[in-house]
C-alpha positions, -999 to +999 in steps of 0.1 A: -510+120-343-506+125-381-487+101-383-512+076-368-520+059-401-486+053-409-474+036-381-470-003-383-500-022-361-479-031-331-472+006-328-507+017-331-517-006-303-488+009-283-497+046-294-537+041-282-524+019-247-500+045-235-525+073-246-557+051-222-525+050-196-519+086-195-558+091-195-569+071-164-535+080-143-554+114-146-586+100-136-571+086-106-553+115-096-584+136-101-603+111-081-580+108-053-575+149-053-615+145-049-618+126-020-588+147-003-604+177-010-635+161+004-623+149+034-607+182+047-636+203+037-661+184+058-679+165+029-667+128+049-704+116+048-707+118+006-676+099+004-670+061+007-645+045+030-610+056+022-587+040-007-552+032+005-539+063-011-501+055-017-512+019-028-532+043-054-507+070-058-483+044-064-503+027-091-514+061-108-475+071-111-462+045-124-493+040-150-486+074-160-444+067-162-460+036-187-483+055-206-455+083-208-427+054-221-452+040-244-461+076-260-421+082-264-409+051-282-442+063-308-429+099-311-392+091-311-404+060-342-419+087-363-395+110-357-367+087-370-384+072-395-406+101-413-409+096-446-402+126-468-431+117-494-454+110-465-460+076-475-458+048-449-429+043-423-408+012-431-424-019-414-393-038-405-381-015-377-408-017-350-391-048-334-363-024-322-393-003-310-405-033-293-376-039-274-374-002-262-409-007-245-401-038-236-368-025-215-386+010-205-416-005-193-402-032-170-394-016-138-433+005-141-450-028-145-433-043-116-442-014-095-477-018-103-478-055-091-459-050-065-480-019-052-510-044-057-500-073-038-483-060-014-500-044+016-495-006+026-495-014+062-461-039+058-428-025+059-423-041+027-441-012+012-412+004+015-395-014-019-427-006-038-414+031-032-380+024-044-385+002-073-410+034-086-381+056-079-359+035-096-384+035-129-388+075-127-347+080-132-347+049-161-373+065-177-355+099-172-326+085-186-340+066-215-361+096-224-328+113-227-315+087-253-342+086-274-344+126-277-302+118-289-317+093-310-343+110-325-322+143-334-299+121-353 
């Protein structure tokens, strides 16, 4: 995070949204760990009425594939474009960045809305599943390119 103040204002928003991202995935895997724990250990009257847990494991994975995408694009921008003088990294390069999140994040933002509208009991469900699959192997795969990118 050195490089924070360097980094054009579009990627600073980026750097501090996937960074919340990766922070309350954790807080609701924590939480839902919690109230697993609680449940099998016989603390069921402390706790509240059950979440739908894969409605909420589904939502914390793919907040954490987001927070994860936005988090690269940042590392893999300063790692291109670090500036031997550390002065500040050339402005007119973030829209590439831009698209980057723009294509990585699609398929984790879908996931979320689908995983919200979309009822745990339908059979439907089912593509909620899939599409978060689907993001974990692009993300894979784009994580791959811009580590190719970066060590160019």
């Amino acid at each position: 995070m050195r490089y924070y103040r360097h980094l054009p204002p579009f990627l600073r928003v980026v750097s501090v949204f996937g960074l919340a991202l990766l922070i309350s995935s954790l807080v609701l895997f924590v939480a839902l760990f919690a109230f697993f724990v609680g449940n099998h250990v016989g603390m069921t009257s402390r706790w509240p009425e059950p979440p739908d847990d894969s409605r909420v494991s589904v939502i914390g994975l793919n907040m954490l594939l987001l927070g994860n995408a936005c988090t690269a694009v940042v590392n893999t921008y300063t790692k291109r474009f670090r500036q031997p003088s550390q002065g500040p990294l050339p402005l007119t390069s973030w829209q590439s960045q831009a698209r980057a999140i723009a294509l990585m994040a699609m398929l984790p933002l879908c996931a979320i809305v689908l995983a919200a509208l979309i009822s745990p009991a339908r059979t439907l469900f089912g593509l909620v599943f899939a599409v978060s699959l689907l993001a974990a192997i692009a993300l894979l795969g784009a994580h791959v390119a811009l580590m190719t990118l970066s060590s160019c």
